[in-house]
N, C-alpha and C positions, 0 to 999 in steps of 0.2 A: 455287245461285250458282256462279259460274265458277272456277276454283280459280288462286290464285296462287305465288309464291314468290319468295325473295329471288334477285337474278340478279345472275349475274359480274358488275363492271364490265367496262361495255364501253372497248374499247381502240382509239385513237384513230388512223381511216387518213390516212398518208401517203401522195400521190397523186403516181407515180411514171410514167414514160413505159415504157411497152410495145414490144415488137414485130409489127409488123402479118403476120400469117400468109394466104398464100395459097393457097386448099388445092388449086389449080389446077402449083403448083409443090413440087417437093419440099423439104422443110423444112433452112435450114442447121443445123448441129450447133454454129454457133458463135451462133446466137442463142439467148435467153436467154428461158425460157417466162413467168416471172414474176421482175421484181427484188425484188432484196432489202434491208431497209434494214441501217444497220451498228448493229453489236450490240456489248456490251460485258461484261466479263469481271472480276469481283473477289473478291478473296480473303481472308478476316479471320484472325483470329490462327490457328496451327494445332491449335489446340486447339479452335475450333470451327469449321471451317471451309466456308463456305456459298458456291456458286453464284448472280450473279447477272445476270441478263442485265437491259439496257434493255426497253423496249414495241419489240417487233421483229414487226410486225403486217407481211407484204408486202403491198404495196399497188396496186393499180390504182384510176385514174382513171376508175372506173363512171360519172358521168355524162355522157353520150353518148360514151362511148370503145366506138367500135368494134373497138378492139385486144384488148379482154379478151373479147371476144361472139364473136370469129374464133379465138382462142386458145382459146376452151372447146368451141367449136365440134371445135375440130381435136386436141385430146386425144386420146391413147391412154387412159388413165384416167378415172375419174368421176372419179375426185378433184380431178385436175386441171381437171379441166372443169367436168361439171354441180353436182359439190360443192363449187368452190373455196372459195369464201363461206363453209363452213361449216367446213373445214379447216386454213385459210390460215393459221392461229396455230401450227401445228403444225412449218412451212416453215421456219424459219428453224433451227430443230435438227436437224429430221431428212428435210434435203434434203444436194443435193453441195454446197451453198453451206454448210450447219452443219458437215457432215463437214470440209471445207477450213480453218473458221475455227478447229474444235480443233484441228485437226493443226498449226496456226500457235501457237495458246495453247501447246500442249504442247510445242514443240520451243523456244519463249521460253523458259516458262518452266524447261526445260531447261538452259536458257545459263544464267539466272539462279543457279539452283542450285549448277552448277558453279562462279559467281564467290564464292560463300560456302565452298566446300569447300576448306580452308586447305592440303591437301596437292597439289589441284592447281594449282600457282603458275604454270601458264601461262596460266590466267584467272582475273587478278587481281580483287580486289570492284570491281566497277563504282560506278561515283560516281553520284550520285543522279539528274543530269543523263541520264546513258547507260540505267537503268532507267528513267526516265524515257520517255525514248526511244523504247525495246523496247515498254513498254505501250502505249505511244499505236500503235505498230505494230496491236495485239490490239485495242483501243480504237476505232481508224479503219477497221478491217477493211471492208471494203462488196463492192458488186457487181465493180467494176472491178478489184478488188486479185484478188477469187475467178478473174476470167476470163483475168488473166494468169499466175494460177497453171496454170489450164486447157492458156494459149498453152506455156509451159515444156512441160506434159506431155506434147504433140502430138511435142518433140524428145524425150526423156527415154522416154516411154512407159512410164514406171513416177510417180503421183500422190504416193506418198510424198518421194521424190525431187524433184520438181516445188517442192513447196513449202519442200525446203531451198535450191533454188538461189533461190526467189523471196526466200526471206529476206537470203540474201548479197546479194541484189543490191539489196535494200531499207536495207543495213547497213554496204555497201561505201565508202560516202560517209562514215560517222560515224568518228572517227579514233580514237576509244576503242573501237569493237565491229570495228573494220574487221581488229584484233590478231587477235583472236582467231574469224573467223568459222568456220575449220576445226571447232571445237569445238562448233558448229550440229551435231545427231545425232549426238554423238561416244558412242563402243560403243551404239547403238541399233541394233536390227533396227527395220524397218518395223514390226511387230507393233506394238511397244515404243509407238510412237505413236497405232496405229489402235487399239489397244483401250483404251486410255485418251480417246480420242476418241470412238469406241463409249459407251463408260459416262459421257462426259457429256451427249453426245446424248440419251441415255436420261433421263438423272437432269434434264436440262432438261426435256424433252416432259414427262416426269411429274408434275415439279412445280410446272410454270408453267400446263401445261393439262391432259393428265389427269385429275389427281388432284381440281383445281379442278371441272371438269363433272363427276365422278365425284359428289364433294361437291354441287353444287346438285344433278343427280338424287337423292342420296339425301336431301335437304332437302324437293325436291319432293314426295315418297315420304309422306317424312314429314309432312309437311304436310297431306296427305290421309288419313292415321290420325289425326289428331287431331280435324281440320274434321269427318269421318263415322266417328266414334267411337261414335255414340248414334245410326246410322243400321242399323236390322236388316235382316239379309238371312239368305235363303236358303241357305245350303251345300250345293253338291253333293259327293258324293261316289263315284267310280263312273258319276259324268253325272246320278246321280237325289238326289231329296230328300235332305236331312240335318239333322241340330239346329245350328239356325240361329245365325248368330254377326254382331259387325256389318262393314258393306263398310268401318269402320276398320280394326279390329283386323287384317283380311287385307291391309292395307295398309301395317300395323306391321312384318309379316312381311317383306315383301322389304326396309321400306328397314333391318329386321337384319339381315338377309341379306347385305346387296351392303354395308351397310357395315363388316363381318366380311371380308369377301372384300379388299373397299378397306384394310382395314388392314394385313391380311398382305402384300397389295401396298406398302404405305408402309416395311414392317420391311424388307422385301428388300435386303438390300445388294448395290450396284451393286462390283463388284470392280476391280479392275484391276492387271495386270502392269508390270513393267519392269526385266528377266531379264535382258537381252541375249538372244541368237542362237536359243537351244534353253534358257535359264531359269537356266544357272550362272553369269552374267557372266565368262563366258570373256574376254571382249574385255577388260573392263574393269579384271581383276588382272593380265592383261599390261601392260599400261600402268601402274596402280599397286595395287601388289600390299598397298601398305602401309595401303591405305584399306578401311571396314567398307563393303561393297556394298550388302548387303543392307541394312542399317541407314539406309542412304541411298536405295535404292530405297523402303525402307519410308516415308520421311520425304518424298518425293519424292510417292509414291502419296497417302499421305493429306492433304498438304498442297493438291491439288484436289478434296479432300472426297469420297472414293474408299475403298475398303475393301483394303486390301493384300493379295495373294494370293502368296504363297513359294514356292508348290510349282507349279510349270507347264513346259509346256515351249517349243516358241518361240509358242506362244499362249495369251493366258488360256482355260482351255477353256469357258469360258458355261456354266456350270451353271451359275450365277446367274441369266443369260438365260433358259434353262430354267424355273427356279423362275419369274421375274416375268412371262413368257408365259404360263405355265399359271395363274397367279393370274390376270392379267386376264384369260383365256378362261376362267376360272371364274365370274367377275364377270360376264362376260359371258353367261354360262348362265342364273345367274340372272336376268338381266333379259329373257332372251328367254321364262321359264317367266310373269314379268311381265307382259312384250308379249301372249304368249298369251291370259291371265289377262283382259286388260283387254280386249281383243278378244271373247273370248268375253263377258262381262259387257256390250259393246255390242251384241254380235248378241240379247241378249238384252233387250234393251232398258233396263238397269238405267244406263247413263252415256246421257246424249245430248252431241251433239260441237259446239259452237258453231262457227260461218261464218260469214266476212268474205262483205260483198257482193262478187257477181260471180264468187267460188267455184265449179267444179263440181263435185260429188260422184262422176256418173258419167255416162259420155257420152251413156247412152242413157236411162237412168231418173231422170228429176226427183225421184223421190223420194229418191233415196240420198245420205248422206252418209258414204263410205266410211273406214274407218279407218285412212288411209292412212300416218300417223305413224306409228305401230306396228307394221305391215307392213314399214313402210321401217327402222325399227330393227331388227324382226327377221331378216329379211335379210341386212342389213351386219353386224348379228352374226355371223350364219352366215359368210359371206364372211372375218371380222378372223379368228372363231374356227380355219378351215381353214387360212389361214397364220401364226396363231400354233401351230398345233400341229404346224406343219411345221418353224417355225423350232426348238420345242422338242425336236423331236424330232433335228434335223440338226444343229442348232449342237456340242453335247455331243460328237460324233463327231467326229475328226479323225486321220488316218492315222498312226502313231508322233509323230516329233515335230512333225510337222504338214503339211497337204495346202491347197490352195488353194481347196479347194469353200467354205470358209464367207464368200472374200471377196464374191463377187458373192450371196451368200445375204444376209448383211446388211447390203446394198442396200436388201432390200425391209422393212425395219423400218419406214418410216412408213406403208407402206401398209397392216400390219394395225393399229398404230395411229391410222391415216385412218378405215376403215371404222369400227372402235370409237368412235372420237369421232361417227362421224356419226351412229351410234347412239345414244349417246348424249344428242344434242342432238335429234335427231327423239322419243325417249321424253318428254323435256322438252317439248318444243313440243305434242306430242300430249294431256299430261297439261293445259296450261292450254288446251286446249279443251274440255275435259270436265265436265260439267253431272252432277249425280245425276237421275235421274228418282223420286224417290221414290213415287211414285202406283206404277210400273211394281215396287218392291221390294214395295210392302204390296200388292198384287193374290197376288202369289206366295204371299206366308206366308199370305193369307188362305185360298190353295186347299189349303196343306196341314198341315192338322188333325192329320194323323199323326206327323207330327215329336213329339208331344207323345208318342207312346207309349214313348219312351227315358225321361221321369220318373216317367213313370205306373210303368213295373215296376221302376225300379230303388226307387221308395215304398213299392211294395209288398214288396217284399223287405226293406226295412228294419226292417217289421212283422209278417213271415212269413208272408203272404200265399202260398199255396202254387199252384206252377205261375205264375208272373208272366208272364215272357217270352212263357209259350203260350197264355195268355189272353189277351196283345196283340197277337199275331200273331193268333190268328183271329179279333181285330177290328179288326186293320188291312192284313192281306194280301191283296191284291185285294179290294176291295172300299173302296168308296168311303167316306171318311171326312170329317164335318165337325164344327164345333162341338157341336150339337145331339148328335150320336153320343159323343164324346166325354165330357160333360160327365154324360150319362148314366149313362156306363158309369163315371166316377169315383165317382158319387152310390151306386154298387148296389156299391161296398166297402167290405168290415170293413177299415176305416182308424178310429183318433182321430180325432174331429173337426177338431180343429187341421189334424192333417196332409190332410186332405180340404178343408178350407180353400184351404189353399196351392195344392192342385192343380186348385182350382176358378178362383182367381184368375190362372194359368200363360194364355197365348197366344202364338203361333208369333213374336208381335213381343217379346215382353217374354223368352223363354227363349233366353237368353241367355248366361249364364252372366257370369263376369268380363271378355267380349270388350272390353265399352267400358272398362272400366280397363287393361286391356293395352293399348290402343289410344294413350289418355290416357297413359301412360308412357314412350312411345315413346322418346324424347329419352333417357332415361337411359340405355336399352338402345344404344344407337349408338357406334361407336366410332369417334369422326372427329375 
């Protein structure tokens, strides 16, 4: 039967106007490849404090929109192009539109801050009205507010910057914020914003998608040690025969695996700074010397649900980033050892691959139905894996109290993210086309009789039977072994009866050992 699993809800497209691309002209800089819808930001007590965004799905008008078929068309990336579809959930945190709307959250919620700090009385607590306000600012956020952030940075030519003048001039009208706008970035370096922008960027993808497909793959996974728990197979080991186990239980194995991997990725705290300059708040005890900084950085950092980091210099250094890259390219290892796995077990003919009509398998041979899911996930593993390990390896590094290489570095954070997810969803998609063939697992274990020679001497050993191992080897080394041979050569040992019993009743399908009870357990072992 065809295998199933419980799947994300699906999220609901908003069908938005595009820009039509002509690849016959060179592309402006000021259109916009995919909009974006607007997204929203809240924060509960500080004691627990959780991120949460709207359904921020970007959306194109697919039916007969030629705007998105010329737009994928004309891609530098697959992602953007021939994967958008399978990506798009990703776009709204970890594009220049996500980048732009935390730098807006984080410099609000900055001002905010500052109206609660009783010793800076040049901004005063804001009345409910004017906070008010300010959120609906973070609240309304959209395409058009991003792209005049954009238009600022064109003068400015610095993006951090950009989005404090778009705030004044968002603020200038309001006669309660219009006081104090100077206090927008007041003692922040750039840093100060972008890496707490960083680390929500992150903590969103992760936990909005991510983490979620990571979960229905390893549900999938699971899913298929349980269904084929009581289904025996062959083991290879080396490429050749082995004592046989069932195609659950080896199914049990990765989804522990990746969901081990998946959890240490869940514990990773996402950090974040807010130092000032070079990390002492130099600026900021100039100005008032008589307030606790740090204390209030601290309150400041974790109050967007963030991990506080003290010790930096003008940038959080991403060790953290390090650590969560190398966890999900771990995660990602194992599901390519998976891919492999299951690849192999079709060339063997043990899965067969269910097709929608009108399918082709392969352009030249009617008979093929190529593996192509799993191919494609392993792949864009490959791919996520080689720039995650680039980012983990380069973030960490930064020149005394800091050097500029790591800005346009983590740029590319969605795209080994991109790849990963696409992986992801392709090992999914691949797994519910997959059929057991079980005629094609009992042909195997029927041809080999010898697997049986691992109980046979380790029986005899148990009864001292002397020379075991070497009396099964030269009647199972080279030379051809079947039922009939076997059964034989059980019958012509000094065994108890009993135990000649048991080894008379043994076959390649039933020796097995505890596989289908591991298999059956699966669930417990998972840590999701």
């Amino acid at each position: 039967m065809a295998l199933t699993s419980n799947k994300v809800p699906s999220l609901r497209l908003i069908p938005t106007t595009g820009t039509l691309l002509n690849p016959s002209k060179s592309l402006s800089l000021a259109s916009h490849h995919h909009p974006l819808p607007r997204v929203s930001f809240s924060l509960s007590s500080a004691a627990s404090p959780k991120l949460t965004t709207s359904r921020k799905v970007i959306a194109m008008a697919v039916e007969g929109s030629r705007d998105l078929e010329m737009s994928n068309l004309t891609a530098l990336s697959p992602l953007d192009g021939r994967y958008w579809g399978k990506v798009k959930d990703l776009a709204s945190s970890m594009s220049e539109f996500g980048l732009i709307y935390f730098r807006v959250l984080v410099e609000i919620k900055w001002l905010i801050k500052l109206s609660k700090i009783p010793e800076v009385s040049e901004v005063p607590s804001f009345s409910k009205e004017a906070e008010v306000y300010l959120q609906g600012i973070i609240d309304g956020f959209g395409v058009d507010d991003a792209l005049e952030v954009k238009k600022i940075e064109r003068v400015t030519n610095h993006d951090v910057k950009a989005v404090e003048y778009f705030l004044k001039q968002k603020c200038e009208s309001h006669p309660e914020i219009a006081k104090v706008l100077e206090f927008f970035h007041f003692a922040c370096t750039s840093e100060d914003i972008n890496n707490l922008s960083h680390g929500l960027m992150l903590q969103e993808a992760l936990s909005s998608v991510i983490l979620p497909s990571m979960d229905e793959l390893i549900k999938s996974i699971s899913l298929m040690a349980k269904e084929f728990a009581y289904v025996p197979m062959l083991s290879r080991t080396h490429g050749q025969p082995a004592s046989p186990t069932t195609l659950g239980k080896e199914m049990a194995i990765f989804a522990v695996r990746l969901s081990e991997e998946r959890r240490y990725l869940s514990e990773t705290k996402i950090k974040g700074k807010f130092t000032g300059a070079v990390g002492n708040y130099n600026a900021h005890i100039s100005a008032y010397p008589n307030i606790d900084w740090p204390h209030v950085a601290q309150e400041f950092v974790t109050s967007l649900g963030l991990t506080f980091n003290p010790y930096v210099t003008q940038i959080e250094p991403h060790d953290y980033m390090a650590r969560l890259f190398n966890t999900i390219s771990q995660f990602n290892n194992v599901l390519i050892d998976f891919d492999r796995d299951i690849w192999s077990y079709i060339s063997l003919g043990y899965f067969k691959q269910i097709t929608k009509a009108g399918e082709i398998g392969s352009s030249t041979m009617p008979h093929k139905v190529n593996p192509i899911d799993f191919e494609n996930s392993e792949g864009n593993l490959g791919k996520a894996n080689a720039e995650l390990t680039f980012l983990s390896m380069k973030l960490p590094i930064s020149r005394m109290q800091r050097d500029l290489t790591d800005s346009t570095v983590l740029r590319n954070m969605g795209g080994a993210l991109g790849h990963s997810l696409l992986a992801y969803k392709s090992a999914i998609q691949g797994i519910r086309k997959l059929q057991v063939n079980e005629a094609r697992l009992k042909e195997d274990l029927d041809q080999t009789w010898e697997v049986l020679a691992e109980p046979i001497q380790t029986v005899m050993r148990r009864y001292g039977v002397p020379e075991p191992y070497e009396k099964l080897k030269e009647l199972t080394r080279g030379r051809a072994v079947n039922e009939e041979s076997i059964r034989e050569f059980i019958k012509g040992l000094d065994l108890p009866a009993e135990a000649k019993s048991q080894l008379l009743k043994l076959t390649p399908h039933t020796y097995v050992g505890a596989a289908a009870a591991l298999a059956l357990a699966v669930d417990e072992a998972l840590h999701l």
